[in-house]
C-alpha positions in Angstrom: 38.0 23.3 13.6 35.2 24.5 16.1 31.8 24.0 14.2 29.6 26.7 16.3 27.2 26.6 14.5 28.1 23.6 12.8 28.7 23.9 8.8 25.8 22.3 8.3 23.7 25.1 8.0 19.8 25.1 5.9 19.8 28.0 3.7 16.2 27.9 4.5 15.1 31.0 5.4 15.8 32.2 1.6 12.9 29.5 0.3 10.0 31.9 0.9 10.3 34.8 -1.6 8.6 34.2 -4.8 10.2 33.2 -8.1 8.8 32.8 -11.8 9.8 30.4 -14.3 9.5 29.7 -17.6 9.2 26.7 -20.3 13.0 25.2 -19.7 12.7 24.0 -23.1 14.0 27.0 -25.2 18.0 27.6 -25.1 16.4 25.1 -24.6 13.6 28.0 -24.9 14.0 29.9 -22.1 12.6 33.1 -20.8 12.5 35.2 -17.8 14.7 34.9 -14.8 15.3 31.3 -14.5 18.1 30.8 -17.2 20.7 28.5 -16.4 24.3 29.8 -16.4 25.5 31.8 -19.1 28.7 29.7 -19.7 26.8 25.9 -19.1 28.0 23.3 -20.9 25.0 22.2 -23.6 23.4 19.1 -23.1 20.7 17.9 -25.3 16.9 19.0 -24.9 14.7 17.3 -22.2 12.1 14.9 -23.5 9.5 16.6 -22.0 10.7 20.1 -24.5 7.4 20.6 -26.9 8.8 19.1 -30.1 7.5 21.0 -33.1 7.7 19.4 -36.3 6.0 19.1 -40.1 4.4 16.3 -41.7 2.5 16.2 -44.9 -1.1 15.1 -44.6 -3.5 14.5 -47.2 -6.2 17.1 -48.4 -6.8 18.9 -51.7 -4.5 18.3 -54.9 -1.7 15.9 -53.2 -2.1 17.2 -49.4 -0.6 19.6 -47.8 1.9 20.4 -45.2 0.8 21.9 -41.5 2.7 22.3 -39.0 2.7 19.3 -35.9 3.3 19.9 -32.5 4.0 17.2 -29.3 2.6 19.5 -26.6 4.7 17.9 -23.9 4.4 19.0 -20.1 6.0 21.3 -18.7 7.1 23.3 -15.7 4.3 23.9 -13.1 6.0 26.2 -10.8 2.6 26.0 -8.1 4.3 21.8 -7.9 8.2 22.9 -7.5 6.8 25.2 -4.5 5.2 22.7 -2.8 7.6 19.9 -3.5 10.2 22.4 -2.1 8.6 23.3 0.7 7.5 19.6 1.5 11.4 18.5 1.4 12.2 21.5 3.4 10.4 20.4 6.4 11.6 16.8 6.0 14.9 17.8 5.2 14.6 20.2 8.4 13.7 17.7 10.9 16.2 15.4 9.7 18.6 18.2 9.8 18.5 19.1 13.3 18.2 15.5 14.8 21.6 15.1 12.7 23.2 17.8 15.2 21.1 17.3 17.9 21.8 13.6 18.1 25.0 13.2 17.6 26.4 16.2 19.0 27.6 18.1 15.8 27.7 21.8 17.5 30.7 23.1 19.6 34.2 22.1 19.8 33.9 19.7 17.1 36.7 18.5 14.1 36.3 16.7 11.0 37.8 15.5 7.7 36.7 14.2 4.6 37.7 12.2 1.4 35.7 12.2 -2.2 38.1 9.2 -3.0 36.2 6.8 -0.4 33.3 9.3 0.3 33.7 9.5 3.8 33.3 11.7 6.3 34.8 11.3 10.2 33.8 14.0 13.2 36.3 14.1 16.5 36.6 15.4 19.2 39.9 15.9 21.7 41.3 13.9 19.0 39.2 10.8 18.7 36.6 9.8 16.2 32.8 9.6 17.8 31.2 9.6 14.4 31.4 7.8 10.7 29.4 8.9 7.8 29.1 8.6 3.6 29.4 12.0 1.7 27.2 12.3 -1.6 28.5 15.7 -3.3 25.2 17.5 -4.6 27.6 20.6 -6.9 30.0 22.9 -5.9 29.3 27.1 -6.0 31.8 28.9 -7.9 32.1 32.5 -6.2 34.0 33.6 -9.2 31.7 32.8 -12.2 28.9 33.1 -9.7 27.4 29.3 -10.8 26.2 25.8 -9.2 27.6 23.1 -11.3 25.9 19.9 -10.0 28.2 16.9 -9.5 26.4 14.5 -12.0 27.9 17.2 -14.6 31.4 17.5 -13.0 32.9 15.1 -15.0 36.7 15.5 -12.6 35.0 13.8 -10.0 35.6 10.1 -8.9 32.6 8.0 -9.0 32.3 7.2 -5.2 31.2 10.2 -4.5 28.5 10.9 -6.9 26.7 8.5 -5.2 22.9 8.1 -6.4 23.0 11.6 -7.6 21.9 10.6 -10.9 18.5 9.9 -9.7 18.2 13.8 -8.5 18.7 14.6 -12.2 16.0 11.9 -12.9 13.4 13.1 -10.9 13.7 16.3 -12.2 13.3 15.4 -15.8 10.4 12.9 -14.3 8.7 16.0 -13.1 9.7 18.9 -15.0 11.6 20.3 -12.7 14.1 23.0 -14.7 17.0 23.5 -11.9 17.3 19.7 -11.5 17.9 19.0 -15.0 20.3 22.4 -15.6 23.8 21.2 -15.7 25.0 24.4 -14.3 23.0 27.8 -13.3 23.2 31.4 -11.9 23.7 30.9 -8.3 21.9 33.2 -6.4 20.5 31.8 -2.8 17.7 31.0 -3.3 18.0 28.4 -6.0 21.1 26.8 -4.3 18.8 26.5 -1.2 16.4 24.4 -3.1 19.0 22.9 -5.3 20.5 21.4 -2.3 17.5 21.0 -0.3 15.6 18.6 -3.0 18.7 16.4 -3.5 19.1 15.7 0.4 15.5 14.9 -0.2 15.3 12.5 -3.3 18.4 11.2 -1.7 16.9 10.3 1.5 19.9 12.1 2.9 20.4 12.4 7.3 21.3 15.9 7.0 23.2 18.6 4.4 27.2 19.8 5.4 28.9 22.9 3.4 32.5 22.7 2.9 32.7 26.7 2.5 36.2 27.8 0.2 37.9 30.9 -0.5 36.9 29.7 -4.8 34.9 27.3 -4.5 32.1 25.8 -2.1 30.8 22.1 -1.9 27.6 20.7 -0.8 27.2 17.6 0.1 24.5 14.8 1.5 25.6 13.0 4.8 24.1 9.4 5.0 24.9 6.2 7.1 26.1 7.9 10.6 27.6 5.5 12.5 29.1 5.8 16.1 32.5 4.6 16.8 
């Protein structure tokens, strides 16, 4: 396959609009125009959802019942901005010394495997370069969703990699689209889906495998030269 330009292309230039969001506690409680996917699987509510309750606590004749509530943080869309913007530019840099470095642009051919989670480039028919493959989700063109690969439960384990910790950080900070098993994918939150995982992931650059159905994102890490 010629790879001009190569497939490993930023989606950045979507990350500048602006976007509102709401407390992702509701449905988990949500509102607005950041739901996840109509058809997501469930998955139970984030411990940083506000968890309402009622207790009985003394006062009067025998006390009475109020209502308690566990005011938990949550989203600050100002911090998702600049946390996306901040991995964008490290992402970026690492993203082009990926191609620029090891000559990823032009008559290029590659093949992967999610069984060992490898990647190979060649060219004229030998390998020049080695890499590891982390999936980050898949896009399905159909349903018009991301489905992140910690929730993709067909997958073999190899090539989840440490995306678990993505999913982490996200609930560490509040961050809605992290935590969202699956969610409407328009560009703009695949861009900073994708572009936060290759971050928290530490990742040496971001390859799509485009499909007719389906398309994959992954995180490239360990190049090696042959």
């Amino acid at each position: 396959m010629v790879i001009d330009p190569p497939y490993v292309e930023f989606l950045a230039d979507s990350l500048n609009e602006e976007s509102r969001w709401a407390n992702p506690c509701g449905l988990w409680d949500l509102a607005l125009d950041a739901e996840p996917a109509a058809n997501m699987t469930t998955s139970p509510q984030p411990a940083y959802c506000v968890n309402a309750s009622r207790k009985l606590t003394p006062g009067g004749s025998g006390g009475r019942i109020v209502d308690h509530v566990d005011q938990r943080p949550v989203h600050d869309h100002e911090l998702w901005e600049s946390v996306v913007s901040a991995a964008r530019d490290r992402v970026g840099q690492r993203q082009a010394a990926m191609v620029s470095d090891h000559g990823l642009s032009g008559d290029v051919q590659y093949g992967w495997s999610m069984d060992d989670a490898s990647i190979v480039w060649s060219r004229g028919g030998r390998d020049f370069l080695h890499g590891r493959i982390t999936l980050i989700g898949s896009v399905d063109h159909a349903q018009e969703t991301w489905l992140w690969s910690w929730a993709n439960s067909s997958l073999p384990q190899t090539v989840l990699g440490d995306i678990t910790a993505v999913r982490l950080y996200g609930e560490e900070h509040v961050f809605p689209l992290l935590v969202w098993p699956s969610f409407h994918a328009d560009q703009k939150r695949v861009a900073q889906a994708r572009i936060v995982a290759a971050d928290v992931l530490a990742a040496d650059g971001l390859w799509l495998e485009p499909g007719d159905e389906i398309d994959l994102h992954f995180a490239i890490h360990s190049l090696r030269r042959v």
